[in-house]
LOMAR-902734 format. One record per residue (C-alpha): x, y, z; residue in one letter. Coordinates in steps of 0.2 Angstrom, whole numbers, padded with zeros to 4 digits, always signed. Layout:
! residues N
XYZA ...
//
This chain:
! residues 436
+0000+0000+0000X +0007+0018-0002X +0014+0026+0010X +0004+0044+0011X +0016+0052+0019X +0030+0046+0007X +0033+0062-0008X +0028+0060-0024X +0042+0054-0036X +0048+0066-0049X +0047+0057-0066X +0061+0051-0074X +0060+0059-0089X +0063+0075-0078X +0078+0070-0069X +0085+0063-0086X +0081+0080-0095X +0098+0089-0097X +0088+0105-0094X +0085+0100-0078X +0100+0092-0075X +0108+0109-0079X +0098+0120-0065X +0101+0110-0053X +0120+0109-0057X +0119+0127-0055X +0108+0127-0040X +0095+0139-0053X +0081+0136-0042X +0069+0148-0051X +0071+0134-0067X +0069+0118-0056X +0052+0125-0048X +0046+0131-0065X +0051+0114-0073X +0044+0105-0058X +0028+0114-0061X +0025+0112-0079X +0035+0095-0080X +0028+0086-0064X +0011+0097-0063X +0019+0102-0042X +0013+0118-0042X +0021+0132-0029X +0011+0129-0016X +0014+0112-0017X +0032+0117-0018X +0032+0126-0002X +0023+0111+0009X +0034+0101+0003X +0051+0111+0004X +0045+0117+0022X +0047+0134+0014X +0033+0150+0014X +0024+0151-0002X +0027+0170-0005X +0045+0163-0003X +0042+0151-0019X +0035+0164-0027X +0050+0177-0025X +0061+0162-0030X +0053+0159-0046X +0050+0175-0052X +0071+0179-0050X +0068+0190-0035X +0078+0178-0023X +0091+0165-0023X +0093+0151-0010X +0111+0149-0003X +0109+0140+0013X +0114+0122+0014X +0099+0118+0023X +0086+0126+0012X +0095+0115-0003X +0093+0099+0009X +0075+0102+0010X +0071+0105-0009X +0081+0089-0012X +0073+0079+0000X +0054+0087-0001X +0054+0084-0021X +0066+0068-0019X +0081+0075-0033X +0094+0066-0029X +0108+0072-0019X +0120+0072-0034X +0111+0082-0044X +0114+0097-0032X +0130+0095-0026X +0125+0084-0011X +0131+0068-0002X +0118+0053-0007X +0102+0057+0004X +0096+0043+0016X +0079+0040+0006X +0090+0037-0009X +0094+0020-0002X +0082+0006-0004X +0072+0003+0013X +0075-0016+0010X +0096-0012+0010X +0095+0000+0024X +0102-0013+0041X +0098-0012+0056X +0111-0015+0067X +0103-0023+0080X +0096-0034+0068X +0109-0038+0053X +0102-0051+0041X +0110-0066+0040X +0115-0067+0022X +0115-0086+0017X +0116-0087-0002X +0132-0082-0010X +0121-0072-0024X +0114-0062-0012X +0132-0053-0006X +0134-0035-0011X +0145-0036-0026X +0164-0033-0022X +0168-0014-0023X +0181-0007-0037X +0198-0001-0028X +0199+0018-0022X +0208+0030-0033X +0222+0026-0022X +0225+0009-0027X +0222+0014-0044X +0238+0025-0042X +0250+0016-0034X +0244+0001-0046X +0248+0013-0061X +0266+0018-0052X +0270-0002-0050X +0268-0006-0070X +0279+0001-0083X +0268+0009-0099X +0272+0002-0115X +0270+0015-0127X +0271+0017-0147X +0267+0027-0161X +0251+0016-0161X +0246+0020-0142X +0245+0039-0146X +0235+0038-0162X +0223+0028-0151X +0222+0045-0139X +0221+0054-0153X +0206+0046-0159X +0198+0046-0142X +0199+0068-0143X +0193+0068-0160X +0177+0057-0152X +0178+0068-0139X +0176+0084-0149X +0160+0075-0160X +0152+0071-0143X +0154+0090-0138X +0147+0097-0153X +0130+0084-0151X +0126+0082-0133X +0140+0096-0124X +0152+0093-0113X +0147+0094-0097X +0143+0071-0096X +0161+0070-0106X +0170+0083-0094X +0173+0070-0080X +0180+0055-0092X +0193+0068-0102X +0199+0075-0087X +0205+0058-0080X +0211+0055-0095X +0222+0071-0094X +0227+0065-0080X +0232+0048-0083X +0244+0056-0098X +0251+0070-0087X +0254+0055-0078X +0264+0045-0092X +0276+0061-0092X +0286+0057-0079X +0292+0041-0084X +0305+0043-0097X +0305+0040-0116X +0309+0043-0131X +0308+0059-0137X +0297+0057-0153X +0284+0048-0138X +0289+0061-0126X +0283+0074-0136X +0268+0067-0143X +0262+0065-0124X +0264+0083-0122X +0253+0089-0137X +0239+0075-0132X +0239+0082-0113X +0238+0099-0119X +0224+0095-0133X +0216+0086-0116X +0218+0102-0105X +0211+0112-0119X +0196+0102-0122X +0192+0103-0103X +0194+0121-0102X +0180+0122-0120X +0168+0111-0110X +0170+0124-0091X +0170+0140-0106X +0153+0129-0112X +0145+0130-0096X +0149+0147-0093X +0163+0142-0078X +0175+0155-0082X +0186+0153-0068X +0190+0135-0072X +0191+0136-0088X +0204+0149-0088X +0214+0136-0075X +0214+0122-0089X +0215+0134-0105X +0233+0140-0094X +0238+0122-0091X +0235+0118-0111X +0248+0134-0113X +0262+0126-0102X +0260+0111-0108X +0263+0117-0127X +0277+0127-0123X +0285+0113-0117X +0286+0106-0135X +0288+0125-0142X +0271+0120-0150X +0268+0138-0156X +0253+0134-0167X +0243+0127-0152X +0248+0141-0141X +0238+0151-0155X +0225+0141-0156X +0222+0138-0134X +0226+0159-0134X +0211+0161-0146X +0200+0153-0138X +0204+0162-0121X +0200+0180-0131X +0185+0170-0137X +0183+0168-0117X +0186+0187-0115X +0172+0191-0127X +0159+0183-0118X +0167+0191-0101X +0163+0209-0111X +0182+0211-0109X +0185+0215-0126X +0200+0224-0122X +0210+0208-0116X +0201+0200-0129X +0208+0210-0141X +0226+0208-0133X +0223+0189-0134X +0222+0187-0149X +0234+0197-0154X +0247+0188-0143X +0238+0170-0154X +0244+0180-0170X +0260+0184-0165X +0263+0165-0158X +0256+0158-0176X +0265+0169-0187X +0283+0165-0179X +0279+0146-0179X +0287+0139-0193X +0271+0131-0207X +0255+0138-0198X +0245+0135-0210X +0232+0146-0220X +0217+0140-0213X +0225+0142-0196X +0227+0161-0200X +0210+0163-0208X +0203+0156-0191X +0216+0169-0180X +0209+0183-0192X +0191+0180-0188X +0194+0180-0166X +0202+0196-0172X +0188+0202-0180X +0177+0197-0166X +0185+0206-0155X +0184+0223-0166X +0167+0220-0167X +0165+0219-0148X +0177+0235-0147X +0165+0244-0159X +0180+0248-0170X +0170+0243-0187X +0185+0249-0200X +0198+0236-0190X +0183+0224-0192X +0181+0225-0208X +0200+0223-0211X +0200+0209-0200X +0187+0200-0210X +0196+0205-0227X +0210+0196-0220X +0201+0179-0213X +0194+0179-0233X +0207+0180-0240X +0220+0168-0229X +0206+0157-0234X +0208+0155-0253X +0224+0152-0250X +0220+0135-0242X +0227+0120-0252X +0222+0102-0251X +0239+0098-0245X +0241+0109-0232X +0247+0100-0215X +0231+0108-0206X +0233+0104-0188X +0218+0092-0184X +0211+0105-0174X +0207+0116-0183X +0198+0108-0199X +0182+0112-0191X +0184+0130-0199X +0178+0126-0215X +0170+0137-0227X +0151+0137-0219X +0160+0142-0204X +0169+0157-0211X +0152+0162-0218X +0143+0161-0202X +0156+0169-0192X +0159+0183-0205X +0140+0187-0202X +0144+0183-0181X +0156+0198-0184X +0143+0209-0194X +0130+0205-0180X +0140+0211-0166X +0143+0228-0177X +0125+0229-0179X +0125+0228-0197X +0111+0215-0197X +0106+0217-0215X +0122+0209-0219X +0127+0197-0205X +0104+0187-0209X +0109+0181-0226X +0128+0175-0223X +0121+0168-0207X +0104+0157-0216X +0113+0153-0230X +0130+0145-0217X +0115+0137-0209X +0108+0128-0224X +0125+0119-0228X +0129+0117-0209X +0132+0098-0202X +0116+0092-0195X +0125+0082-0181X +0132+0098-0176X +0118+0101-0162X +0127+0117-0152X +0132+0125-0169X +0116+0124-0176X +0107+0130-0160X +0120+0144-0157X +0119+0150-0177X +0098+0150-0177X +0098+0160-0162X +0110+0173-0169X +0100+0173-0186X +0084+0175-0175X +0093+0192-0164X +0097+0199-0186X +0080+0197-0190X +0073+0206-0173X +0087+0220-0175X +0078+0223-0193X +0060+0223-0186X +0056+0206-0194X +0046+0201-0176X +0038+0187-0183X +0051+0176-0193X +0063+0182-0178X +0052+0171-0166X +0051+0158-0179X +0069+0158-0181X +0072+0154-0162X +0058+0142-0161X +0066+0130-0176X +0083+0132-0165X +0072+0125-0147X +0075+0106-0157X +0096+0107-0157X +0097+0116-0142X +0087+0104-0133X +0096+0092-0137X +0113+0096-0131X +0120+0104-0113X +0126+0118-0113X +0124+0134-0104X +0132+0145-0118X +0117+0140-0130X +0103+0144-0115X +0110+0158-0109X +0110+0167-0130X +0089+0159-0130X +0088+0171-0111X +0096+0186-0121X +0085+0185-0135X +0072+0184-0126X +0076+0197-0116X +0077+0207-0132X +0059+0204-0136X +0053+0215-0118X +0047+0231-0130X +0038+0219-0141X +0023+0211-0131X +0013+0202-0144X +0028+0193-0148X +0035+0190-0132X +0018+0183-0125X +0017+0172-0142X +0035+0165-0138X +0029+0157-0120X +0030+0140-0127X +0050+0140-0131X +0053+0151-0115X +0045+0137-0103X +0053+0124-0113X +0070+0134-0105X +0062+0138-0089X +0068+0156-0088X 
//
C-alpha cells in the first residue's frame, strides 16, 4: 500500500532531462520550480509544503527575486521533491537508499546465499595510483594515435550532446597522460604526450567556457599553454590563446580579448608552417574582438584578411587536426557573427541562413548557437515574426545538447523581445521549454 506520507516521485523523464539536470548543477532554483511545475504538474504551493518553505518565498524564487544559498534550504528542496543528492551538489540522501538495504544494526540479516552478497567494490583512486606507479607503460606510435582518436570522439560528442557528461571521463584521461610524463621516453613519444595532454587540457577548459565556468576554464586553458610550450608547439599556443579572447568576449572584456588574440597571431606567425586556414581562423577572433570593441574599419579589415587567408588554403596543407572544423560554412557564419555584433544586421541574416543551410546536422550546439543569432538579425531589422520563428526551429538542437552557452544566448534573446509584447507573449511556449 502507499505510503501517504511518502513524496511524490519526480518522473524520470525530468531528472534525465539535461535542462533539468543543468539547473540544478547550477543550483538555478527559479528553473527547477518552473520545470517542476510544468513537468511534474507540483505547483508552488505544493512546492512550499513540501520544501517546508513559505509560499510568497516560492514565489519570489521563481519570479528571480531571490536565490537560496543556505545548505539547509537546498537539503529540504532535495529531500521534499526527492532530486537526488548528486544532482545538487550533495552527499547521497538517506531515502535514496532502498528501505530493503538499509540494516539495522541490531538486527543484521544473516546473508545465506552467495548471490545475495553486495557485489565486491572497485579499488579507491588510491590503489588505482599506486597500481599505475607499479607497472611500466608500453608506449608506441600506435598508443598515441589511439588518444588521438579518443579527442577527436571527444570533440563529436561535444558538438552533439555538450560537454558537461564528457567533462569527468577527459579530465581523467588528462590525468592519466600528465601521468605517463614522468616516466622517461623517447623523445618522438615524449613529445607526442605533451601535445595530447595539452589538446586534453584544452578540451576541458572548452567544456568549463561551455557551461559558462570561467574561472575553471581559464585554469585548464593556462595548463593547455604550459604544456605546449613545453614542445615549443607555437601553433597550439595560438589556437588555446584564441580561444581564451574567445573567453574574454563573452566576459565583455573586449579589451583583453583583443590583446589575446593578438598575442595568438604573433605566436602563429613565428611558428614555422602555420598553415592558411589556421590564420584565416586567428583573423576571424580578431575580428570578433573589433566588433566587440565597436571599431567597425579594424573589423572590416580583420574580415578582409580571414577571406582572403582562406583562398589560400590548399588540399595539401598540414592543417593541424584542430582546426579543420573551420571550413568554409564556418567562415560564412562567423563573418555574419562579426557583422552582427557591429550591428549591421542586414548583412550578418543572409551569410548567417545561407552557413546554416549547408551546416552539419549532427552539429547540435552550432546549429542551436547559429539560429539564435539569425533570430537576434531578423529582430534587430523589425522582422518580429520570422525572428520568433527563427528561435523556435533552433528549441530542437538546443534541446538536445548541454550547454549553458546555448541557454544563456535563448535568455538574451528573449530578453530582447521585452518592448515587443505580442511577440513575447506568443513565444511562452520556447521560454517554458527553457524555464527562464
Amino acid at each position: 500500500m502507499p505510503d501517504p506520507d511518502r513524496p511524490q516521485e519526480l518522473p524520470a523523464r525530468l531528472l534525465t532531462d539535461p535542462e533539468m539536470i543543468d539547473a540544478c548543477r547550477v543550483r538555478d532554483f527559479a528553473r527547477v520550480f518552473r520545470l517542476v511545475k510544468v513537468r511534474a504538474g507540483i505547483y508552488p504551493s505544493m512546492i512550499a509544503r513540501r520544501c517546508d518553505l513559505t509560499p510568497s518565498r516560492v514565489g519570489e524564487v521563481i519570479a528571480g527575486r531571490r536565490h537560496l544559498q543556505h545548505m539547509d534550504v537546498i537539503e529540504r528542496i532535495s529531500d521534499g521533491l526527492r532530486i537526488p543528492g548528486d544532482m545538487l551538489g550533495l552527499a547521497r540522501r538517506q531515502w535514496e537508499t532502498p528501505q530493503a538495504l538499509v540494516v539495522d544494526e541490531r538486527e543484521a540479516p544473516q546473508m545465506s546465499e552467495p548471490e545475495q552478497q553486495a557485489p565486491v567494490p572497485l579499488p579507491g583512486p588510491d590503489v588505482d595510483s599506486i597500481l599505475a606507479l607499479a607497472t611500466r607503460t608500453s608506449l608506441n606510435k600506435a598508443t598515441l594515435e589511439a588518444f588521438r582518436s579518443s579527442i577527436e570522439d571527444y570533440w563529436r560528442r561535444d558538438d552533439q550532446h555538450g560537454g558537461e557528461a564528457l567533462r569527468p571521463a577527459i579530465v581523467g584521461q588528462l590525468r592519466y597522460v600528465v601521468g605517463l610524463l614522468k616516466e622517461s621516453r623517447p623523445p618522438s613519444i615524449q613529445n607526442g604526450l605533451y601535445g595530447i595532454a595539452a589538446e586534453l587540457a584544452r578540451l576541458t577548459g572548452w567544456t568549463y567556457f561551455d557551461a559558462r565556468q570561467y574561472s575553471q576554464a581559464r585554469a585548464y586553458f593556462t595548463e593547455a599553454l604550459q604544456l605546449a610550450k613545453e614542445i615549443d608547439d607555437r601553433q597550439f599556443m595560438a589556437n588555446v590563446l584564441a580561444c581564451m579572447s574567445l573567453q574574454a568576449t563573452y566576459q565583455d572584456k573586449p579589451a583583453d580579448s583583443l590583446a589575446l588574440v593578438t598575442a595568438a597571431q604573433d605566436q602563429a606567425r613565428s611558428a614555422l608552417g602555420s598553415t592558411p586556414r589556421v590564420m584565416s581562423m586567428l583573423a576571424m577572433r580578431e575580428a570578433f574582438a573589433h566588433a566587440t570593441l565597436g571599431n567597425r574599419d579594424d573589423t572590416h579589415r580583420a574580415i578582409g584578411e580571414a577571406h582572403s587567408q582562406f583562398e589560400r588554403i590548399g588540399a595539401s596543407d598540414p592543417d593541424p587536426s584542430w582546426v579543420t572544423y573551420f571550413d568554409e560554412p564556418k567562415l560564412v557564419v562567423d563573418t555574419g557573427i562579426a557583422h552582427g555584433r557591429l550591428g549591421e544586421a542586414a548583412t550578418a541574416e543572409p551569410l548567417i541562413a545561407d552557413a546554416l543551410r549547408r551546416e552539419d546536422h549532427t552539429n547540435q550546439r552550432g546549429r542551436a548557437f547559429h539560429s539564435f543569432w539569425l533570430a537576434r538579425t531578423q529582430l534587430d531589422q523589425g522582422k518580429l515574426d520570422q525572428a520568433c520563428h527563427t528561435a523556435t526551429q533552433a528549441l530542437e538542437p538546443a534541446s538536445a545538447v548541454a550547454s549553458e552557452r546555448v541557454s544563456g544566448h535563448l535568455r538574451e534573446f528573449y530578453d530582447q523581445l521585452a518592448p515587443h509584447t505580442r511577440v513575447r507573449h506568443s513565444s511562452a511556449a520556447w521560454r517554458d521549454e527553457f524555464g527562464f
